[in-house]
MARBALO-456486 format. One record per residue (C-alpha): x, y, z; residue in three letters. Coordinates in steps of 0.05 Angstrom, whole numbers, padded with zeros to 5 digits, always signed. Layout:
% MARBALO-456486
XYZALA ...
END
This chain:
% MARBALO-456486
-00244-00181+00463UNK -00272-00114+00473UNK -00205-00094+00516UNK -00162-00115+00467UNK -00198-00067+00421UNK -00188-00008+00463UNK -00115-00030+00473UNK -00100-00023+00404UNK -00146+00042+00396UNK -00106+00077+00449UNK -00049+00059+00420UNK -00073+00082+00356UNK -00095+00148+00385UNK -00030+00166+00429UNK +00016+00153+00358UNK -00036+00203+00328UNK -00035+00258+00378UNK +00043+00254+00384UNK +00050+00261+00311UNK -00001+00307+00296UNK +00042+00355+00350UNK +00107+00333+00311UNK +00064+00349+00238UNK +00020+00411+00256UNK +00035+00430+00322UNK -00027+00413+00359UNK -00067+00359+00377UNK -00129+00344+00339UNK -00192+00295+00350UNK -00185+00231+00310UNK -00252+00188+00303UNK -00265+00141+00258UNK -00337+00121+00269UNK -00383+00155+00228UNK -00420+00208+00268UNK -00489+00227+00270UNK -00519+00286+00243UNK -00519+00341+00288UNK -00519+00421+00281UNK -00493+00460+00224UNK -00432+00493+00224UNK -00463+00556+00234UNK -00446+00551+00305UNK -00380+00536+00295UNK -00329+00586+00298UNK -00271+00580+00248UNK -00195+00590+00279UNK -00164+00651+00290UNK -00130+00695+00229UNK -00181+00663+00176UNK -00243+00688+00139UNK -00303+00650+00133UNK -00323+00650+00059UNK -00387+00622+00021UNK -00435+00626+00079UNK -00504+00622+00050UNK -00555+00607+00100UNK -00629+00611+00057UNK -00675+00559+00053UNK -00653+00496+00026UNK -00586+00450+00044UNK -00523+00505+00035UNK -00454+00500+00033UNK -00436+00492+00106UNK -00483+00436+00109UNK -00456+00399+00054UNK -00388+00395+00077UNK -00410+00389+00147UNK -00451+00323+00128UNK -00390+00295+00072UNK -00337+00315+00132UNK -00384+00260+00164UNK -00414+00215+00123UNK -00371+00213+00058UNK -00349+00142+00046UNK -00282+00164+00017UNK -00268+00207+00067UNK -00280+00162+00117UNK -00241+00106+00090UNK -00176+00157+00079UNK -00191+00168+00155UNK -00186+00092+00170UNK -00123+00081+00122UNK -00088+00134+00161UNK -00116+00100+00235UNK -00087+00027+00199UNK -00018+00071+00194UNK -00015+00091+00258UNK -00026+00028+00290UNK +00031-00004+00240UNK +00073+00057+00285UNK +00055+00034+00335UNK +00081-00040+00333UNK +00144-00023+00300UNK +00159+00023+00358UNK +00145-00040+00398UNK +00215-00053+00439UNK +00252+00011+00418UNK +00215+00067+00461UNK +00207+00014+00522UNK +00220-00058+00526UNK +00172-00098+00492UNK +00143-00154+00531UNK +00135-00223+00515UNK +00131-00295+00527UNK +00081-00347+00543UNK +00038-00387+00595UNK +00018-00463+00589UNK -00018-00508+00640UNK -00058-00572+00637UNK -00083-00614+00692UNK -00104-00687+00691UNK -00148-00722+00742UNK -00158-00800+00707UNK -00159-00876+00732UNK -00137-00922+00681UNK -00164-00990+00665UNK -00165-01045+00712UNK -00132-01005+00773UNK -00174-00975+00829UNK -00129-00914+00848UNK -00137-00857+00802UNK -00075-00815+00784UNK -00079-00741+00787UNK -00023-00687+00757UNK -00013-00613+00738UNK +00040-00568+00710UNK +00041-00497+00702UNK +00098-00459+00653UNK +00110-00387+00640UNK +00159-00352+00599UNK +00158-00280+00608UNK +00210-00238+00573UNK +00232-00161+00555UNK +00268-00146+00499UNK +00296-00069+00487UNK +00330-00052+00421UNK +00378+00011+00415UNK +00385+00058+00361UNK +00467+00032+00346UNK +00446-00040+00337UNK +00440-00064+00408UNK +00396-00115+00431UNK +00385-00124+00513UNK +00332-00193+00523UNK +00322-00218+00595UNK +00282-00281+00599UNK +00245-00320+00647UNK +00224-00392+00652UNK +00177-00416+00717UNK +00159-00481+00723UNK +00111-00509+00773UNK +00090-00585+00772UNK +00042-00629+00825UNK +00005-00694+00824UNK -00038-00664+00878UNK -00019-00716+00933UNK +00011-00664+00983UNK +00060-00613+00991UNK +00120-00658+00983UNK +00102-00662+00911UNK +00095-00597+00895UNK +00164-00587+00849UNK +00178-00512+00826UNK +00233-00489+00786UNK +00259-00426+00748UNK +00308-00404+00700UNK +00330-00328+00692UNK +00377-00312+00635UNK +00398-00238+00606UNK +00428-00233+00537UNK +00464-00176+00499UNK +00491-00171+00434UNK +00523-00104+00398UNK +00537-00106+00325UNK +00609-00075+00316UNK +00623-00065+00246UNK +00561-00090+00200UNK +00497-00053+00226UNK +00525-00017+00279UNK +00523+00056+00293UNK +00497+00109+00246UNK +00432+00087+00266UNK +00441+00039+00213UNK +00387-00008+00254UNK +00331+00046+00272UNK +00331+00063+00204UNK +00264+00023+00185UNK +00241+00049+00241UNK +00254+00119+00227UNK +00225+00118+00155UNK +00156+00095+00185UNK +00158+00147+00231UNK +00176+00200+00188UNK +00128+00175+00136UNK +00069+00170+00176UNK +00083+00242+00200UNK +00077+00265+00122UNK +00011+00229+00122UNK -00012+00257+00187UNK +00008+00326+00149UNK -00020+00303+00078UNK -00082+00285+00109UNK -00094+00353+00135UNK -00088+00379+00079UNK -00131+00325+00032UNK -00186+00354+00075UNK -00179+00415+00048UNK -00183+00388-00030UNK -00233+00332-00010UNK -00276+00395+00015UNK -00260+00438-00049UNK -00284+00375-00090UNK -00346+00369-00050UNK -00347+00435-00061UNK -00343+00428-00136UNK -00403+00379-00140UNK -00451+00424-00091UNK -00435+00479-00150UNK -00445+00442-00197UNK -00515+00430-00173UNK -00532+00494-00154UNK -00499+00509-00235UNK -00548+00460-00256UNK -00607+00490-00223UNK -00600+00557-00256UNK -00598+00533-00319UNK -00661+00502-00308UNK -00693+00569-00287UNK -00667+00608-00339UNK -00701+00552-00391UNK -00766+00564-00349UNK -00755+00629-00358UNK -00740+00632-00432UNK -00801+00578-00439UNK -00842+00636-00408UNK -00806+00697-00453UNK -00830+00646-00514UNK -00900+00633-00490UNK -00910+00704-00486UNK -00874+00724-00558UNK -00923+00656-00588UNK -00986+00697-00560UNK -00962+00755-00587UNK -00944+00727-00657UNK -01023+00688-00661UNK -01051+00761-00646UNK -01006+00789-00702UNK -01016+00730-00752UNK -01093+00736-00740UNK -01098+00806-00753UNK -01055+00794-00813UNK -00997+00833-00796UNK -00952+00777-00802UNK -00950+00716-00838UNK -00970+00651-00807UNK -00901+00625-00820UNK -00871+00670-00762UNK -00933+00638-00713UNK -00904+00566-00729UNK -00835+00583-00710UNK -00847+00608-00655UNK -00897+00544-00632UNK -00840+00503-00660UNK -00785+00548-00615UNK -00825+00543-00555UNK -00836+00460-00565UNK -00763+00450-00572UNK -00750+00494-00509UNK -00791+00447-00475UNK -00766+00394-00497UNK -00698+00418-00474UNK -00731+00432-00410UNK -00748+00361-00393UNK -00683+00336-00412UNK -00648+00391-00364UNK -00697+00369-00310UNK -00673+00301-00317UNK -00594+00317-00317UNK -00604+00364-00259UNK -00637+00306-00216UNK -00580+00249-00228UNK -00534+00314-00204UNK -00572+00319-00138UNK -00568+00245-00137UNK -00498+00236-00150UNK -00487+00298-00094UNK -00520+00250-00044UNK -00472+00193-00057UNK -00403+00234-00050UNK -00429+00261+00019UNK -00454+00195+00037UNK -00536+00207+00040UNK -00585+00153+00016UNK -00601+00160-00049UNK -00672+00156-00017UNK -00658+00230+00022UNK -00689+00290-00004UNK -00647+00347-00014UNK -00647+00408-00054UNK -00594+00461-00063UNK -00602+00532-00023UNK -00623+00566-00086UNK -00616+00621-00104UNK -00592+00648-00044UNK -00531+00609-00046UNK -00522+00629-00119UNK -00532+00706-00091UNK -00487+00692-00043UNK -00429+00672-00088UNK -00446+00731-00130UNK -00409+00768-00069UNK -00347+00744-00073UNK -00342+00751-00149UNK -00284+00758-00186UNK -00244+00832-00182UNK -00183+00864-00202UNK -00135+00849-00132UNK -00178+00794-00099UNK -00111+00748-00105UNK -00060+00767-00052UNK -00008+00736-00082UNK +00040+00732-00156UNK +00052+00681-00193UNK +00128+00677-00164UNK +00099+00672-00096UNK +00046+00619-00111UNK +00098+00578-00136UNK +00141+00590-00068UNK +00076+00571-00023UNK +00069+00498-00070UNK +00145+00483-00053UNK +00134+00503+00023UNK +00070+00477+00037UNK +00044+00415-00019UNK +00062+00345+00022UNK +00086+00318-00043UNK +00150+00361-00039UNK +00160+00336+00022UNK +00156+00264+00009UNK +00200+00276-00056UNK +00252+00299-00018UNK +00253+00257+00032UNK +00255+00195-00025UNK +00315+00232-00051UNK +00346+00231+00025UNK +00323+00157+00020UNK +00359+00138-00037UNK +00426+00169-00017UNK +00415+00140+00048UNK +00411+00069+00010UNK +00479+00079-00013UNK +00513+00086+00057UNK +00467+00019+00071UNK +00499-00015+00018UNK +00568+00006+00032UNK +00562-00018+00097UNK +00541-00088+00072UNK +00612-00099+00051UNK +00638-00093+00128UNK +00645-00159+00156UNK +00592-00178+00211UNK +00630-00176+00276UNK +00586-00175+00341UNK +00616-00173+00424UNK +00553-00219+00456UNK +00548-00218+00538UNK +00496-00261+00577UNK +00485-00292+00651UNK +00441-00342+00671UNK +00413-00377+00729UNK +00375-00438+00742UNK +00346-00466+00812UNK +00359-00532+00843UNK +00325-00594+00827UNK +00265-00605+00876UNK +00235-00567+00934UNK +00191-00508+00943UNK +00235-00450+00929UNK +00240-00427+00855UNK +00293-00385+00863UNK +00341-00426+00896UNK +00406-00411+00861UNK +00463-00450+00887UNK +00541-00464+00864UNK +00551-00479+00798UNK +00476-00462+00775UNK +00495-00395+00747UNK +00530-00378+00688UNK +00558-00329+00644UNK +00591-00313+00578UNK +00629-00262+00532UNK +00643-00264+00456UNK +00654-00241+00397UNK +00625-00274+00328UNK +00653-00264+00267UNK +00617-00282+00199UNK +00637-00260+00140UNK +00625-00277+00067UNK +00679-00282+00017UNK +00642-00274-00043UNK +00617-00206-00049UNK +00580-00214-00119UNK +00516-00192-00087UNK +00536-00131-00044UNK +00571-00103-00102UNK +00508-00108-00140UNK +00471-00086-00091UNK +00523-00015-00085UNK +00513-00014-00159UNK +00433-00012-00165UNK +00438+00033-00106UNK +00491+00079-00142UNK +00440+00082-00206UNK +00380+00088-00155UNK +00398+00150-00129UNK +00413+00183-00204UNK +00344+00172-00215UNK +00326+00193-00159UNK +00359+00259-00172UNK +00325+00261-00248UNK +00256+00240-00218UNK +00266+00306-00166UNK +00282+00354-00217UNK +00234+00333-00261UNK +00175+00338-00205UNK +00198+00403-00180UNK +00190+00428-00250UNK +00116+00393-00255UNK +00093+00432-00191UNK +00126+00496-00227UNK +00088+00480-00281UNK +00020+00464-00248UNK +00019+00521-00213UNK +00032+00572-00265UNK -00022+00542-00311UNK -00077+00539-00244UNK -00049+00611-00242UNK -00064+00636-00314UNK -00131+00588-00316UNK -00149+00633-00257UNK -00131+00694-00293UNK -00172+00671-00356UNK -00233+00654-00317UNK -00234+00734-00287UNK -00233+00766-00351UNK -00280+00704-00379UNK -00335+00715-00326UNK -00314+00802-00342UNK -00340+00791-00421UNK -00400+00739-00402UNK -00424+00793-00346UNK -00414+00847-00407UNK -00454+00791-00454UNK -00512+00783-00401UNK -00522+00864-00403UNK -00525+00869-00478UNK -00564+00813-00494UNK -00622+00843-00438UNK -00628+00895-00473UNK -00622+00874-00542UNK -00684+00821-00514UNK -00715+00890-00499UNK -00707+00923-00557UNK -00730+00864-00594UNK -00797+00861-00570UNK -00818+00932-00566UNK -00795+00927-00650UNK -00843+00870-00662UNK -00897+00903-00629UNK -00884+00960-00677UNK -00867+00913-00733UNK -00803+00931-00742UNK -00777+00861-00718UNK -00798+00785-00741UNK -00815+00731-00695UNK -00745+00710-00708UNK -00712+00768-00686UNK -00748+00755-00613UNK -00742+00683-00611UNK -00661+00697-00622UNK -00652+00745-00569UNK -00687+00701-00521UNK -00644+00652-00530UNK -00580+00698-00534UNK -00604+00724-00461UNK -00608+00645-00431UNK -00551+00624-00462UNK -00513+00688-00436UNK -00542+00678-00366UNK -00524+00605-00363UNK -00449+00632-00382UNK -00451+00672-00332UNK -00462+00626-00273UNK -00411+00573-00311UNK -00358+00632-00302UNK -00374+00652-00239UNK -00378+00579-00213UNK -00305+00558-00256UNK -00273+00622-00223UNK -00288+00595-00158UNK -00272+00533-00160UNK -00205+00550-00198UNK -00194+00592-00139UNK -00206+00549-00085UNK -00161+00480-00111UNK -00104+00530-00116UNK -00110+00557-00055UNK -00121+00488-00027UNK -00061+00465-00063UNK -00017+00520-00037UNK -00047+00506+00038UNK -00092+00566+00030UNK -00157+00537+00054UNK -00184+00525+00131UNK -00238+00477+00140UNK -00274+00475+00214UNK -00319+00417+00236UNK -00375+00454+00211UNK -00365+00458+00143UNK -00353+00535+00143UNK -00288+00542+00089UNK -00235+00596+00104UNK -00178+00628+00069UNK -00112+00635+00101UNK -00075+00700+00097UNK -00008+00656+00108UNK -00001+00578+00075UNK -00002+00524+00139UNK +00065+00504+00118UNK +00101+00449+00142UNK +00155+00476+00177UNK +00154+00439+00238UNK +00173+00367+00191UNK +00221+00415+00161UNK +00255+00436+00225UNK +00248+00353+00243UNK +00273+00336+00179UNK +00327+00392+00153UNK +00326+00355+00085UNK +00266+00365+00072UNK +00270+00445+00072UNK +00305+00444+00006UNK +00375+00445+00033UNK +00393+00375+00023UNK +00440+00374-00039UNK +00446+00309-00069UNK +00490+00335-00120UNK +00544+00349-00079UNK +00534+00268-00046UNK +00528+00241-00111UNK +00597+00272-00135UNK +00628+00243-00078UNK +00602+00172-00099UNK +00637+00179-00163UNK +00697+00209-00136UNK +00703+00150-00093UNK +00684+00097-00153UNK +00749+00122-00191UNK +00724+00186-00234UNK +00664+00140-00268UNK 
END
C-alpha cells in the first residue's frame, strides 16, 4: 500500500511544482506533515529586495518564533495546506488521458485442482485474462482507445492443452459539429487547471494574512502584558500615595476621609489587577492553540523587549510608500480574488458559446480496426484471413425538440448579466475596502500622535501632583486621579501603537506587500508579488477582457432584446 501512497504523492508534488512555476515563477517545497521544532528563524535569511521587520530577539518567545512554530504547527494552516495537496491531486486525475494516454484495463485468473464424487481421476484447469488498454483524449473532441484482450487457458495435462488467444482493437471517434473544436471538450479540464493555479497563487498569499493574524494574537498578548505592568505599576504609585496620606492623616494635616480613599483606590486597583491577570493568561492560552502548542506548554511573550522593539518602527509622517490611488491599483493587480472574479466573468460568457453549441446537431466520423487470433494452438497472435476487421462512420443524433437547450441559452444569457453586475459591484467593494484600510491607517498615526502627547502630559501632571500634596496644595484625590490618568494613557499608548501595526500589516498583506520566510522573519516588499505570470497565462484576467462589448453582441444576435 505504501507505493501506492508515494504514487499519488508524486503525482501530487509534480502538479504542484509545475503550477507553482506557472503561479509564481518558481518552485517551492510543499510538505504536508507537520514538522518538528527546529531553529528559529533567526538563521534564516529573507529573499532578496525585502526588509526584515519586527525582529525582537530578548528573552522570552518573540515574533519570529511565533510564526516560525504556527507556519508549523497551526492546525488551520495545516489543513489549508492539505485542502490545496487534495486539489492538486484532483489535477492530477483529470489530466489523466489528455497529457499522455491513460492506461487501463484488467487481469483475472483462477485455477482449480478438484476430484469430484465417486470418480478416481481428479480434474485440474486454469485461465488467465488481461485487458490492457490506452486511451488519449485531444483538446478538439478526439478520442484515440486501443485495446487488448489475452486469453490463456490449460487443464494442466500437457502442452497440447495449453489454448492462448488475443484480441487487438483500436477505436477513434471525432465529434464534428456538437463538441468539437474550440476546445469545447478540454474545457473542464482547463477550468481545473486554471483554478488550481489561483489557489496555488491564493495560497501564497493566505500565508501572508494567516501570518499577519498570528501576528495580531502575539500582539495582542504582548498588549495584554503591558497593561498588566502598568496596573502593577499604578498599584505601586498608590501604595506609596496611601503611605503618604496615613503620615499626613496622623499628623492631622489631612482628614482621614482622604486616607480611606486612597485604601479604597488602591483595593479596587487590585482588584482590577487580578482580573487583568486572569484575561492576560486565557490570551497566552488561546496564543498556544492558533499556533498549535499544548495548552500544557509554557510560554511567555518576549517582553518588553519585543514591545521596545516595535517602538522602532513607530508610526511617522512618510513611513507609507504609497497613495491611496496606488493602493487601490496594487489590490486590483495583486489580491487573488480579482483574479478569480474575472475569470468567473470569462466563465460565464464562456457558458454562452457552450450553450449555443448545444443546439448543433451531434454528428461524429468513428474509425476502428481489429484483430483476433485463430481458435487453438500456441501462438496468440496468429492473425489469419478474415480475422481482422475494420470500419468507418459517421453517427448522427439529433434531437428535435429543443425546449431544453433553449433554456439552457436563456439562463446562460441571464447568467452572464449577473455576472457582469456581481463584477462591478466587487470591483467597487475592493475600492472601497481599501480606501477605508487606508484612512483607518491614517487615523491610527495621528491616534497613537495625541495618546504619545497624552502619555507626556499626564507624567508630568502625576509629577506635579505629588510634589503639591506633599506641600498640601493637592488632596489625595488629586494624586489618585493622575495615577490613573498616567495608566490609562500608557495602556492607550501601546493599543495605538499595536492597532497602527496591525492596520499596517493586513493592508500590506492584502495588497501583496508582505514576505514571509520559513523562519518566521516578516518582510515588506518595495514592489506587490503580483500575479502577472496568470495574467500573461490568462489575458482575461489582466483587466482587458470586456464583457460588455460580448454581451452586446448576444443581444444583437437575440433580435435587439
Amino acid at each position: 500500500m505504501q507505493k501506492y501512497l508515494h504514487w499519488a504523492d508524486e503525482d501530487a508534488y509534480e502538479t504542484m511544482r509545475t503550477n507553482d512555476r506557472n503561479a509564481l515563477g518558481e518552485d517551492t517545497e510543499f510538505d504536508v506533515a507537520y514538522a518538528p521544532l527546529g531553529a528559529t528563524g533567526s538563521t534564516i535569511d529573507l529573499p532578496s529586495g525585502t526588509v526584515k521587520l519586527y525582529d525582537a530577539t530578548p528573552a522570552g518567545i518573540s515574533f519570529d518564533d511565533v510564526i516560525y512554530i504556527a507556519l508549523r504547527n497551526s492546525r488551520d494552516y495545516q489543513t489549508r495546506k492539505e485542502g490545496l495537496f487534495r486539489k492538486a491531486l484532483a489535477l492530477a486525475a483529470a489530466r489523466r488521458g489528455w497529457d499522455a494516454p491513460a492506461i487501463g484495463g484488467s487481469v483475472d485468473g483462477n485455477a482449480e485442482i478438484a476430484k469430484p464424487l465417486g470418480q478416481e481421476s481428479t480434474v485440474s484447469a486454469g485461465a488467465v485474462a488481461a485487458e490492457p488498454s490506452l486511451s488519449q483524449r485531444f483538446v478538439h473532441g478526439g478520442v484515440l482507445t486501443l485495446g487488448v484482450a489475452l486469453d490463456v487457458a490449460t487443464d494442466f495435462l500437457g502442452s497440447d492443452s495449453l489454448t492462448l488467444g488475443s484480441m487487438i482493437d483500436a477505436n477513434f471517434t471525432q465529434p464534428l459539429l456538437r463538441g468539437a473544436w474550440n476546445h469545447i471538450a478540454f474545457e473542464g479540464v482547463y477550468r481545473q487547471q486554471r483554478d488550481f493555479e489561483f489557489a496555488v497563487f491564493d495560497f501564497h498569499r493566505y500565508r501572508q494574512t494567516f501570518t499577519v493574524s498570528i501576528f495580531r494574537k502575539y500582539l495582542d498578548v504582548l498588549k495584554r502584558r503591558d497593561q498588566l505592568e502598568n496596573e502593577k505599576a499604578n498599584i505601586k504609585g498608590l501604595e506609596q500615595t496611601r503611605n503618604l496620606t496615613k503620615v499626613l492623616a496622623d499628623g492631622g494635616q489631612v482628614s482621614r476621609i482622604q486616607f480611606d480613599q486612597t485604601q479604597q483606590r488602591l483595593l479596587n486597583a487590585r482588584i482590577s489587577l487580578a482580573s487583568q491577570q486572569q484575561t492576560y493568561r486565557n490570551s497566552v492560552d488561546a496564543l498556544k492553540i492558533s499556533i498549535g502548542l499544548p495548552i500544557r506548554t509554557n510560554i511567555e511573550p518576549a517582553y518588553p523587549g519585543a514591545l521596545r522593539a516595535l517602538e522602532k518602527y513607530k508610526p511617522k509622517t512618510g513611513d507609507v510608500p504609497f497613495d491611496e490611488a496606488k493602493a487601490i491599483d496594487y489590490a486590483l493587480a495583486a489580491r487573488p480574488d480579482v483574479l478569480t472574479e474575472r475569470a468567473t466573468l470569462r466563465d460565464a460568457e464562456r457558458n454562452m458559446e457552450l450553450a449555443e453549441d448545444d443546439f448543433l446537431p451531434q454528428l461524429d466520423f468513428e474509425a476502428g480496426i481489429g484483430a483476433t487470433s485463430g481458435p487453438g494452438g500456441n501462438d496468440m497472435f496468429r492473425y489469419g484471413p478474415g480475422r481482422t476487421s475494420r470500419y468507418a462512420r459517421l453517427v448522427l443524433d439529433y434531437d428535435i425538440d429543443q425546449t431544453d437547450n433553449r433554456n439552457a441559452y436563456r439562463n446562460a444569457l441571464l447568467d452572464l448579466l449577473s455576472a457582469q453586475r456581481d463584477y462591478d459591484q466587487f470591483l467597487d467593494q475592493v475600492r472601497l475596502e481599501v480606501r477605508q484600510n487606508y484612512r483607518k491607517l491614517e487615523q491610527s498615526r495621528q491616534t497613537y500622535a495625541l495618546q504619545t502627547a497624552a502619555v507626556e502630559i499626564a507624567k508630568r501632571n502625576r509629577a506635579l501632583s505629588a510634589l503639591q500634596q506633599k506641600e498640601g496644595q493637592a488632596s489625595a484625590r488629586d494624586v489618585l486621579d493622575a495615577e490613573e490618568n498616567l495608566r490609562d494613557a500608557l495602556n492607550g499608548q501601546t493599543r495605538a501603537l499595536v492597532e497602527y501595526t496591525i492596520t499596517r500589516l493586513d493592508l500590506f498583506a492584502s495588497l501583496g506587500l508582505v514576505q514571509v520566510n520559513d523562519g518566521g522573519a516578516i518582510g515588506e516588499r518595495k514592489t506587490p508579488s503580483q500575479s502577472d505570470r496568470l495574467q500573461k497565462r490568462y489575458p482575461y484576467t489582466s483587466g482587458a477582457f470586456n464583457p460588455d462589448a460580448d454581451k452586446t453582441k448576444v443581444l444583437d444576435n437575440e433580435g435587439g432584446e
